[in-house]
N, C-alpha and C positions, 0 to 999 in steps of 0.2 A: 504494500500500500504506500501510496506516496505522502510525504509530508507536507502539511499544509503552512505556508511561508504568507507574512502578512505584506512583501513587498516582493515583485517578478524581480529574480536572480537569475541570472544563464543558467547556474549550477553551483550545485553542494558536492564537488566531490571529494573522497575522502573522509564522510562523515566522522567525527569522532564525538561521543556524548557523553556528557558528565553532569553530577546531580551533585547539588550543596547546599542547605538548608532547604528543601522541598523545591527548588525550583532548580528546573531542566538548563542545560547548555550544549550547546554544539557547535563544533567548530571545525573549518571546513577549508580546503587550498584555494587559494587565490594568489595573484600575483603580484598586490603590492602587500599583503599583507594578511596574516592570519584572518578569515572572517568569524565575525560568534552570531550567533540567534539565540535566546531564550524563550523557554515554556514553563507555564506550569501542569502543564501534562505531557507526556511523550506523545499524543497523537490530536492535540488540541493545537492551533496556532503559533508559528514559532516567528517573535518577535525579529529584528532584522536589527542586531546592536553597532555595526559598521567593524571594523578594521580596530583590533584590540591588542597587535605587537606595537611597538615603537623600536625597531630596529634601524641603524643607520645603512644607507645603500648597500641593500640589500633586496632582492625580490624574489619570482616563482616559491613563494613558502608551499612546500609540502606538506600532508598528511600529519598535523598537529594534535598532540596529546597533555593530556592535563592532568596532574595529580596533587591533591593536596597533601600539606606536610608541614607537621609544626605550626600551623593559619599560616602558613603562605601560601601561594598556587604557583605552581611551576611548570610552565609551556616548554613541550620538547618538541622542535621542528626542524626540519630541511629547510633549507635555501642558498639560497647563490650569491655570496659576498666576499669581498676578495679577490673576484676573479676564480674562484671556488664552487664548484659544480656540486650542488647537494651535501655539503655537509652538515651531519647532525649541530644545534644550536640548542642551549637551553636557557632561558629567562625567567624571572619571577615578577608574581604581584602581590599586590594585598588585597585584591577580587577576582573573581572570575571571569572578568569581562577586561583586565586589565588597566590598565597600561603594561605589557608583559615587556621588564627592561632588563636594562643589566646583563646583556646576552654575552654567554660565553662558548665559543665553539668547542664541541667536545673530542670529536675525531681530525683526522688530518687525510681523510679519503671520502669516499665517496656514502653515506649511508643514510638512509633514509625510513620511515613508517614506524615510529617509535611507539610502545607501548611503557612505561615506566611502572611496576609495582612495588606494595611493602609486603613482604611476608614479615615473618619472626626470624629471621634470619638477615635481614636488612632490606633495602634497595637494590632492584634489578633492573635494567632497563634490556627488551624489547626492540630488535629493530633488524635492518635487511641490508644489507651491503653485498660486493661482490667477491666472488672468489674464482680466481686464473689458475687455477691449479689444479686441476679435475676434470674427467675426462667430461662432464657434463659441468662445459661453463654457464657461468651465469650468476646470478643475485639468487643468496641464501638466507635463512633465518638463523638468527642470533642472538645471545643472550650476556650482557657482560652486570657483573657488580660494580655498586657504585659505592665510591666512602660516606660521602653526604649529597647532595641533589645535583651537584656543580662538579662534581672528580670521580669520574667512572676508574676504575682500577686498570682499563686499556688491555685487559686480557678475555677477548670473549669467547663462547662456548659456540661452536657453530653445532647447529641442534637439528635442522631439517635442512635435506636437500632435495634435489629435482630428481625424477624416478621414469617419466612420462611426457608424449608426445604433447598432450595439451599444457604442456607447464611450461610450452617454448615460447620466447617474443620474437613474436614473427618479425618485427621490422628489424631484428637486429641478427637477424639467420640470412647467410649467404652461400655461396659454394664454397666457402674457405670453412666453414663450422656453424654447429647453432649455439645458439645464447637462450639459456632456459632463464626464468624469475619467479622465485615465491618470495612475496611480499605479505605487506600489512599484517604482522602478528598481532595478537589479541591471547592474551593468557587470564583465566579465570581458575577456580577449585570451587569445584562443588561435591560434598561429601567427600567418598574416599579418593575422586577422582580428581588430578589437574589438565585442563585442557588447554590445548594453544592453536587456535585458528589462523587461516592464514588464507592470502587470495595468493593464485599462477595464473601464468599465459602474460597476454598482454591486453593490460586495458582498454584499447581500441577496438579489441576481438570482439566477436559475438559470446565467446567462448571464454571469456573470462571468468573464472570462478570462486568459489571458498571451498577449501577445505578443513580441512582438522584431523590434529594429533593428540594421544588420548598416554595419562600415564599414572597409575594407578599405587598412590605414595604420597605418603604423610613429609617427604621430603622439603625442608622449607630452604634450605639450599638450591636455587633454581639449576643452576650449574649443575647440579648431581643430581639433575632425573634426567631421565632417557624417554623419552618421549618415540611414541611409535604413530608413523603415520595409519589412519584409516582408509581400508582398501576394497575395494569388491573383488575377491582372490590379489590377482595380478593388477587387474584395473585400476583406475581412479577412481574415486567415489563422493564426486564435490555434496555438499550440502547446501549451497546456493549458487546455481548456474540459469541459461536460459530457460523460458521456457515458454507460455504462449502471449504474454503480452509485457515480458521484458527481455532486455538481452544487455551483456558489459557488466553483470551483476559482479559485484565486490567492492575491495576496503570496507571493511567495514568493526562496527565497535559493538559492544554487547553490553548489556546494564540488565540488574533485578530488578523488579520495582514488584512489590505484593505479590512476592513468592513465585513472578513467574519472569522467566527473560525472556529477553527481545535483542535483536541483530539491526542497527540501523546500516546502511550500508550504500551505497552508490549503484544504479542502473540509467540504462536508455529506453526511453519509446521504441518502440519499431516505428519507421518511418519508410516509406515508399519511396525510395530515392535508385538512380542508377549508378550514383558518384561514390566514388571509391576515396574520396578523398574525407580525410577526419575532423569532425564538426564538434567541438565541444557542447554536451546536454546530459553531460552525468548530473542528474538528480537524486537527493536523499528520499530513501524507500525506509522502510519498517513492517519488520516481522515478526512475529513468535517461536522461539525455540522453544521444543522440547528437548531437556538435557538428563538423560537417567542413564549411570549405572556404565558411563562410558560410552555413551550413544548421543551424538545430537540430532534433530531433526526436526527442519525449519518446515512451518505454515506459513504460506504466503498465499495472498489475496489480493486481488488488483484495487476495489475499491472499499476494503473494510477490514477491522481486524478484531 
């Protein structure tokens, strides 16, 4: 189901969704700067708050995530400054709407689609960078500690990699090799189980999708579980892909609310076009997981939930 926006946006993609004192946020890629919208329901009206980083020249902010810590909020995103193609950045405020400043870049490569979380174990941050060293190149999921919100420990745990033909980016496959991408983690525990979602392929594709990797441990060391991807035998087995009245489904972020979750996430209309050429209109969608027992499995509905 799509979400309903109090002002016409091109697009939300990337949704990421976070809740603080009973009201809704979301925050979404744009180019001069992180966007937010708030609710106070996830399927009621989302306010349109403008442009909530203050970073200097810098732009294309990607797939931005938010965690509170200590009352502060701390924005982890990609963007391009420097001269610097996607490096992870992280900021703080004293709302959630910002002014998200004080940015410091945390890597010195390329990475992007942060997740940040606290177990009892500390701070993890969540995120996708590339790896040249494997016989299936391309952008992987990863996992590194952090000391405090601002100094990751710079040793990460690469946790999921590419296995299958739809997890390739087509625009970056030539006759010299292909170039696979799993992106946009999302890590949540529910019960005995930890789960870590993630979108492949390429976001232009029709065929872009979500999957999930499932790992059954009380582990609060994120670095020491092992996480196994979900499969049908041999196959792939996304959990949100096309289907008849969307397609480019993924990134996407997951939240409780009254004991039951939900997947907000990025898709396109179908549209009757003969042009091959790519139109940005990823829009924020919303669905309902069901999550038991090491199993998820999303209800989607074009105009109701």
């Amino acid at each position: 189901m799509k979400l309903t926006f109090n002002e016409t946006k091109s697009s939300q993609p990337d949704p990421f969704v976070f809740e603080d004192n009973g009201t809704f946020y979301l925050y979404v890629t744009a180019y001069a700067g992180v966007e937010a919208y708030e609710s106070k329901t996830l399927t009621g009206k989302w306010i349109y708050k403008g442009t909530v980083t203050a970073f200097e020249d810098a732009y294309d902010f990607w797939a931005p995530s938010v965690i509170k810590f200590e009352d502060k909020y701390y924005m982890y995103v990609s963007c391009v400054a420097n001269n610097n193609f996607q490096y992870m950045h992280v900021a703080c405020a004293d709302s959630p709407l910002g002014p998200f400043k004080n940015e410091k870049c945390l890597y010195d490569q390329f990475s992007i689609d942060s997740h940040m979380v606290k177990t009892n174990d500390g701070l993890f941050l969540w995120y996708a960078k590339n790896n040249l060293e494997h016989d299936l190149v391309g952008t992987r999921i990863y996992v590194d500690r952090f000391i405090d919100p601002y100094t990751p420990e710079n040793n990460p745990k690469e946790v999921l990699l590419p296995e299958f033909d739809e997890e390739k980016f087509t625009p970056q496959c030539t006759e010299e090799g292909d170039w696979y991408t799993l992106e946009g983690p999302f890590w949540f525990k529910e019960g005995d189980w930890q789960y870590l979602m993630y979108s492949a392929g390429c976001y232009q594709d029709n065929t872009y999708h979500i999957g999930y990797a499932v790992a059954k441990t009380d582990e609060q060391d994120l670095k020491k579980v092992d996480f196994k991807k979900v499969k049908n035998g041999n196959k792939f087995s996304p959990v949100i892909i096309k289907n008849s009245f969307e397609e480019g489904t993924g990134h996407h972020s997951v939240i409780k609310v009254d004991n039951e979750y939900y997947a907000i996430y990025h898709a396109r209309d179908y549209q009757n076009t003969t042009s091959t050429e790519y139109v940005e209109r990823r829009t924020a969608r919303i669905c309902r997981l069901s999550v038991n027992d090491g199993v998820i499995a999303a209800e989607r509905f074009e105009n109701h939930i």
